[in-house]
N, C-alpha and C positions, 0 to 999 in steps of 0.2 A: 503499129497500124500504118497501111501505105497512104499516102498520098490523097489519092485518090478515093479512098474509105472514108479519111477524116474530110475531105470536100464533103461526102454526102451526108455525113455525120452534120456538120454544122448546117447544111442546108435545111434538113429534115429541123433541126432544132428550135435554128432560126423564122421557117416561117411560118406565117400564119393566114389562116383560113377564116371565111364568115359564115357562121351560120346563117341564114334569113329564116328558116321556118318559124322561129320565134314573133314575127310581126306579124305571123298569122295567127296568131294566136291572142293578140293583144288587145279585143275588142275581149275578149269573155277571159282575161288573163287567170284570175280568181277563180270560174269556174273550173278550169284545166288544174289550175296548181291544187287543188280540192280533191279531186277526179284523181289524178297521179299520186298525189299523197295517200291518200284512201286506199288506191289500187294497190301500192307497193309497202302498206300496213299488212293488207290482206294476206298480199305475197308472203312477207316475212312471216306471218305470225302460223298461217293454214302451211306453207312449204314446213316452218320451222317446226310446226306441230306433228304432220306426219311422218318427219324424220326423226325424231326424239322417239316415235312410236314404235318406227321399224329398226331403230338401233338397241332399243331398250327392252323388246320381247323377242324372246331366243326362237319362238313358235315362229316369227316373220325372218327369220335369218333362213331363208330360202331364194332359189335367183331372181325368180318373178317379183319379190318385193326387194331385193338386192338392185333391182333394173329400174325397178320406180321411183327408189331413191337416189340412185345415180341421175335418172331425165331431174328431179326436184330439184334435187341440189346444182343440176343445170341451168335451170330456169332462174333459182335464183340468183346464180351468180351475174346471168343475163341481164337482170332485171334491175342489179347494182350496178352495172355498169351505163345503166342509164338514169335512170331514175333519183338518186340524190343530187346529178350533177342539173338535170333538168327541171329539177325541184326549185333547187337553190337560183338558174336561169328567171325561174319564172316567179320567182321570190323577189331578187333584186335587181337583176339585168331590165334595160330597154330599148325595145328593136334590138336591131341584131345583133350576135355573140362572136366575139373575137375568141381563136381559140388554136392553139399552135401546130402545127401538122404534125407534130410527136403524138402530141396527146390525140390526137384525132386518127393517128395509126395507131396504138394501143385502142382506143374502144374499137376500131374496126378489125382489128385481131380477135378480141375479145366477143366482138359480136356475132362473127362469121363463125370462131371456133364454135361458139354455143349452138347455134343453128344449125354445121355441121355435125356435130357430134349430139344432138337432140334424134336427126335422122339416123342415125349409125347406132343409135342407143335402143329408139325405136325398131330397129333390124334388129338387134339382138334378143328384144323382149322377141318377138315375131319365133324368130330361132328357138327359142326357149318353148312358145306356146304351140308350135309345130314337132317339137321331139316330144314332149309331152302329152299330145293327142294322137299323133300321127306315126309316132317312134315309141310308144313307153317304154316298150323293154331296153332299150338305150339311152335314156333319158340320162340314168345316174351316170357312162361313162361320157357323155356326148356335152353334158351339161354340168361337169363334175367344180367343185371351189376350182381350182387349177385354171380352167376351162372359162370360168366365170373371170375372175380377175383377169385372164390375158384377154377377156372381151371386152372390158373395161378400159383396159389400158392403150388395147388398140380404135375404141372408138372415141376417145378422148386424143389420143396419140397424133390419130392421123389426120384429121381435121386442124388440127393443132398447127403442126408442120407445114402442110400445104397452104393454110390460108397465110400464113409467115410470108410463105414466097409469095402473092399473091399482093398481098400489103406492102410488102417492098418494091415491088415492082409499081404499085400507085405512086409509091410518095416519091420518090427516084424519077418520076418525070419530072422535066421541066416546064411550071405553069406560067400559064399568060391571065389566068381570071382567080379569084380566089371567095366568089360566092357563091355559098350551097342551099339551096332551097330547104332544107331538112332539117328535123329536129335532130339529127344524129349524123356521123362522117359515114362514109357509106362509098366504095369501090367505083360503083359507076358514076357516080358525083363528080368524083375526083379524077374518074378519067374525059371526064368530059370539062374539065378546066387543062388539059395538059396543050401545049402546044404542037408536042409532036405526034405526028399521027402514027408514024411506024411505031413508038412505045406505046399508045392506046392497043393497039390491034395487036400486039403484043401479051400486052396485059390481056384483053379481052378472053384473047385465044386460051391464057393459064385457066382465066375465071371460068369459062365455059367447061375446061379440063375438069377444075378440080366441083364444079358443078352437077357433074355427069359421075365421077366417082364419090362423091358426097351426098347425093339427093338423089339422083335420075336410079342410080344403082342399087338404093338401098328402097326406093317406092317400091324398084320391079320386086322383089325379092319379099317387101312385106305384103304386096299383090298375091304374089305366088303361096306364098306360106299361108294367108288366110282364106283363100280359095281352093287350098288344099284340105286347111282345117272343117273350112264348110261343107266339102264334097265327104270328106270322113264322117262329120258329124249326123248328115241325111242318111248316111246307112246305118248306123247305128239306131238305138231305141230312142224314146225320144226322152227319157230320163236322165241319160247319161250325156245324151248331146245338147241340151238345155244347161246342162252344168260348166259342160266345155265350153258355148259359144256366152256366155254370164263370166266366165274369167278372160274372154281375150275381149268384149263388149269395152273397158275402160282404155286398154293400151289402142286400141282403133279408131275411137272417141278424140284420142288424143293425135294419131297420127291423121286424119281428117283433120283436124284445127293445122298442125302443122302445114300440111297439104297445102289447105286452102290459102291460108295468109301467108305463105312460100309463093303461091302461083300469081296471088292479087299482088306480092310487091315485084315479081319477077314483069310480069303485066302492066302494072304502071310503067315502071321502068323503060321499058323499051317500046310502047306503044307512045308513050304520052313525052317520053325524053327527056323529063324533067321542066317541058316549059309552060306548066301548068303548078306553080307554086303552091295554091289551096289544095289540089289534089293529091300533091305529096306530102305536103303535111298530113293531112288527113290519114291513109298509108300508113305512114311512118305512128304517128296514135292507136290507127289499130294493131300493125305490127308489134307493136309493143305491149298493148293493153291486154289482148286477145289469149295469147299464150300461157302467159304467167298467170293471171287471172284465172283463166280455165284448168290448167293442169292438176293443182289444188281441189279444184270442186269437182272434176271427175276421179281421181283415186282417192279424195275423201268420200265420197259418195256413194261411188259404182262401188267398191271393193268395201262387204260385208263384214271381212273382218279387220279391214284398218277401223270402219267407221265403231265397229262393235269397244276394239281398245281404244280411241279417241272417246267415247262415251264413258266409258269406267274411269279414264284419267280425268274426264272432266268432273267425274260424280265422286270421285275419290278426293279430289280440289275443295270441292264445295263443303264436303260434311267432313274434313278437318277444323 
């Protein structure tokens, strides 16, 4: 290792960060850590249940529920990654969290990847539900296992990668402040504690890059595919295109929740700057509640036949 590696290596190690969001929370402490304990039961138990469903019945071993269970088991990796530490925060911590910029780069790896590859995951289903309404007769080579796992791997992959660079490139500034308004470490946080401005704008510039090939590129594209599906669908009878727009209803459901709590934290962000503390708390609560929470209750719900085998495993539970 050169020199100059192991400098950034110990810097990164050595320092440490505040969270403050946590003192906004301080007056209704109990009610939140209740709220989040609750929320991330739900998570576990509705994620962990629909997955067991679609691993365990050979009938759901197709891509559309192959892509649902990839966004799940997204969400809840998400969802660990915040949630126990912010439990235990608001369990025994008071006022604000001391917390080391390693550890505060790894969740912001972890949270960006997830977020990234939620939308990239989201593109794929889109892909899937456009050759299959708009393509069948190439459905099976366009959409084939092969085809499926290398979508997989590249929208886990690439998000992965790029937000790496993105995250090293935060913590690798040199800071002058080290208090973050937020329940969680978060890129513009942190470039906005850095002293230099040429490596913010820097940074900013990767973020906005890999923004535009992670989110902006993959909305157009589920824009396109469902506005194709919908123009296919009104020529058709209306038998068959009720049935087509009832299976792509959950994946839409879901990239709208995306959408929206992607735009409200991109919005806060940069309109408000961070110098409204309640506010980003607040954000940072729905950003996290919102997603996970919902994911769960729209493909357990909307989709017929996850809820049909969720129903037999439970009735099957019971009258043993």
């Amino acid at each position: 290792m050169s020199l100059a590696a192991l400098n950034v290596s110990l810097f990164v190690a050595q320092t440490s960060l505040t969270l403050d969001g946590l003192q906004q929370l301080s007056d209704h402490r109990l009610l939140f850590f209740f709220l989040f304990l609750s929320a991330y039961l739900f998570v576990l138990c509705s994620d962990g249940l629909v997955l067991v469903v679609i691993c365990t019945r050979h009938s759901l071993h197709k891509p559309m529920y192959v892509f649902v269970a990839a966004l799940l088991l997204n969400s809840l990796l998400g969802g660990s990654a915040v949630y126990p530490r912010l439990l235990w925060e608001l369990l025994w911590e008071s006022g604000s969290v001391l917390v080391t910029l390693s550890a505060c780069a790894c969740q912001m790896w972890v949270l960006y990847t997830v977020g990234g590859s939620a939308f990239m995951l989201l593109t794929a289903m889109a892909f899937d539900r456009y050759v299959a309404i708009c393509r069948p007769m190439r459905y099976a080579t366009l959409v084939s296992p092969r085809a499926v796992a290398a979508l997989l791997l590249f929208c886990w992959l690439l998000p992965a990668t790029m937000v790496l660079i993105i995250v090293l490139l935060a913590v690798c500034q040199p800071l002058c402040h080290s208090n973050i308004s937020r329940l969680y470490c978060d890129v513009y946080s942190l470039n906005r504690l850095s002293c230099s401005r040429n490596a913010t704008q820097v940074s900013e510039v990767f973020a906005l890059f890999i923004s535009v090939a992670t989110i902006i590129l993959p909305v157009a594209f589920v824009l396109f595919s469902y506005s194709s599906i919908l123009y296919v669908c009104l020529c058709r009878t209306r038998g068959s295109s009720s049935k087509a727009l009832r299976t792509c209803l959950p994946h839409l459901l879901v990239f709208l929740n995306y959408s929206a709590c992607t735009a409200v934290e991109l919005l806060q962000r940069r309109l408000q700057a961070g110098d409204q503390p309640a506010s980003s708390v607040l954000t940072s609560v729905l950003v996290v509640l919102v997603p996970t929470v919902l994911n769960p209750v729209v493909y357990g719900l909307n989709m017929s036949v996850i809820t049909g085998y969720i129903r037999r495993l439970l009735s099957s539970r019971k009258t043993e």
